[in-house]
C-alpha positions as CSV (number, residue, x, y, z in Angstrom):
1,X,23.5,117.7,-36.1
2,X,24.4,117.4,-32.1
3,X,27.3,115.3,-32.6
4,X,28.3,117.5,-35.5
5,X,28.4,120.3,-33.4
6,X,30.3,118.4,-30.7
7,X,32.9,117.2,-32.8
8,X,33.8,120.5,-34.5
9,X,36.4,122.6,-33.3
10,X,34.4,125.6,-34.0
11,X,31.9,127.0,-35.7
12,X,29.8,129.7,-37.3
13,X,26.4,130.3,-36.9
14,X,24.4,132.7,-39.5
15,X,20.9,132.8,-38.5
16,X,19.4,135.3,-41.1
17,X,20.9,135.6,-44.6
18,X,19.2,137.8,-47.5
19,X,19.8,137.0,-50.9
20,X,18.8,138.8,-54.0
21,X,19.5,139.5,-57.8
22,X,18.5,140.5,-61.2
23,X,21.3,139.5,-63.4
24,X,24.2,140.6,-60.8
25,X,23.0,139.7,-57.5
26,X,24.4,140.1,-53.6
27,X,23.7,138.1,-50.1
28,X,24.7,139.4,-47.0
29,X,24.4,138.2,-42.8
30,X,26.1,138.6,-39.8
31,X,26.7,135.9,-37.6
32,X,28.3,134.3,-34.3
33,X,31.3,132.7,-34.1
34,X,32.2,129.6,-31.0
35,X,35.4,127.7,-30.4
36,X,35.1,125.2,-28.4
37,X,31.3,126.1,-27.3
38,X,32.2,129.2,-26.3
39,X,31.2,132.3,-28.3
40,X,34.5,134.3,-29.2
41,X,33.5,136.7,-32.2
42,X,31.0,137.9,-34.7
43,X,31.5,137.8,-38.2
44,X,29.9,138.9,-41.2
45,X,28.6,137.3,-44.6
46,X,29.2,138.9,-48.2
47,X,28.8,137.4,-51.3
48,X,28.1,138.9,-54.7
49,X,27.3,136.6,-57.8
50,X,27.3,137.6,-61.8
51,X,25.2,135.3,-64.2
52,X,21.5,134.7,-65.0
53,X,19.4,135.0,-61.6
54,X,16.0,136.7,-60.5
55,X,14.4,136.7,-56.7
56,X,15.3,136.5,-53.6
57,X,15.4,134.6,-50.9
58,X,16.6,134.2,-46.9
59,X,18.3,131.1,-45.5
60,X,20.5,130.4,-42.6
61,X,24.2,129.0,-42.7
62,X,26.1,127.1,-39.9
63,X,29.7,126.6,-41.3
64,X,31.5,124.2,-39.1
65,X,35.8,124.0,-38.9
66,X,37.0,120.8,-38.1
67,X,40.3,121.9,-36.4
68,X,42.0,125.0,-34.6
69,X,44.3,125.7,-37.9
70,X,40.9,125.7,-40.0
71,X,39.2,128.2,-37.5
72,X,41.9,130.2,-37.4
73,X,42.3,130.6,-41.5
74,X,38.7,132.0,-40.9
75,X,39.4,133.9,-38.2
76,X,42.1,135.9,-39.9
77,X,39.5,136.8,-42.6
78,X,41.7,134.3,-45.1
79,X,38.2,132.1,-46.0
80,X,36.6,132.5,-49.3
81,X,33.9,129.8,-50.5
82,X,33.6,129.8,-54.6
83,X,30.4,128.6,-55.7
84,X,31.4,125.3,-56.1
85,X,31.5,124.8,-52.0
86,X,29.0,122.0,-51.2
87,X,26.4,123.5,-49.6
88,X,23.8,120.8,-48.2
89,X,20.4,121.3,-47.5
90,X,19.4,120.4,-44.0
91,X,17.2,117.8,-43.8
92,X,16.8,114.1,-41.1
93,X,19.4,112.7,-42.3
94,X,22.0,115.3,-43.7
95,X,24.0,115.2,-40.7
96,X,24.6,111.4,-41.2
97,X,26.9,111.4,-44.6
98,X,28.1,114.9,-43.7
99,X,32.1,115.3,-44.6
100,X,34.3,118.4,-44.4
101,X,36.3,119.2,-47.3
102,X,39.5,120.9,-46.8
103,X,38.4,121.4,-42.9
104,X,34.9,122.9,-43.5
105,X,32.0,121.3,-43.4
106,X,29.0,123.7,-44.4
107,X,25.0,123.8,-44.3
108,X,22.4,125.9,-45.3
109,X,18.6,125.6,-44.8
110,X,16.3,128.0,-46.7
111,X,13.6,130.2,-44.9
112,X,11.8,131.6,-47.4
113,X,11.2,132.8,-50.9
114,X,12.1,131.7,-54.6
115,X,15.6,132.3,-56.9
116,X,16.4,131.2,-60.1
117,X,20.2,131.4,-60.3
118,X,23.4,129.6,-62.4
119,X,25.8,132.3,-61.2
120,X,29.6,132.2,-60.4
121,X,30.7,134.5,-57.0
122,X,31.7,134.1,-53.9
123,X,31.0,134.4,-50.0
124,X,33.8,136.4,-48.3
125,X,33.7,136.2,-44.4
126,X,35.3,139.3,-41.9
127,X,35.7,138.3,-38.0
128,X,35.5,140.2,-35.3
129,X,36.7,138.8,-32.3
130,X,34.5,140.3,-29.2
């Protein structure tokens, strides 16, 4: 994940994300934001989801941006992930076949708890630049 980190123009870091639903469900997390290893903003993490789901769960997300023009799409609040953005769970070797996809590269790990989902929604981002 180290050279990850040092290759990426920027990224986002969201330590603490809660997730929950019962048939229409919502996660939510706020988060840092570097460019260049240097922190520049905080942002926050919405999503809301419609389908068949029932728990809840935390995880953390680190969203990485492979170039200025990518950071800056999220910095302007114009980043939306659909559900179909690969999300990979973080494990040894993840890092190793790691690829952005149109100049985001993004991973989550899971901290705790148990969902049951097939649900279409979306995470919406807003920055704040500090």
């Amino acid at each position: 994940m180290t050279s990850l980190f040092n290759s990426a123009y920027g990224y986002a870091i969201f330590p603490n994300v809660g997730k929950g639903g019962i048939g229409i469900g919502g996660a939510a997390g706020n988060g840092v934001v570097y460019e260049g290893g240097q922190l520049i903003g905080m942002a926050k993490m919405t999503q809301l989801t419609i389908g068949f789901q029932w728990g809840g769960q935390a995880y953390r997300e680190v969203i990485l941006f492979e170039t200025k023009e990518d950071l800056d799409r999220f910095k302007e609040n114009n980043v939306e992930f659909s559900a179909q953005a690969s999300a990979v769970a973080v494990t040894a070797g993840a890092s190793a076949n790691a690829k952005y996809s149109n100049g985001v590269m993004i991973f989550t790990q899971t901290k705790g708890g148990l969902m049951y989902e097939a649900t279409v929604g979306g995470q919406k981002f807003k920055f704040r630049e500090l």
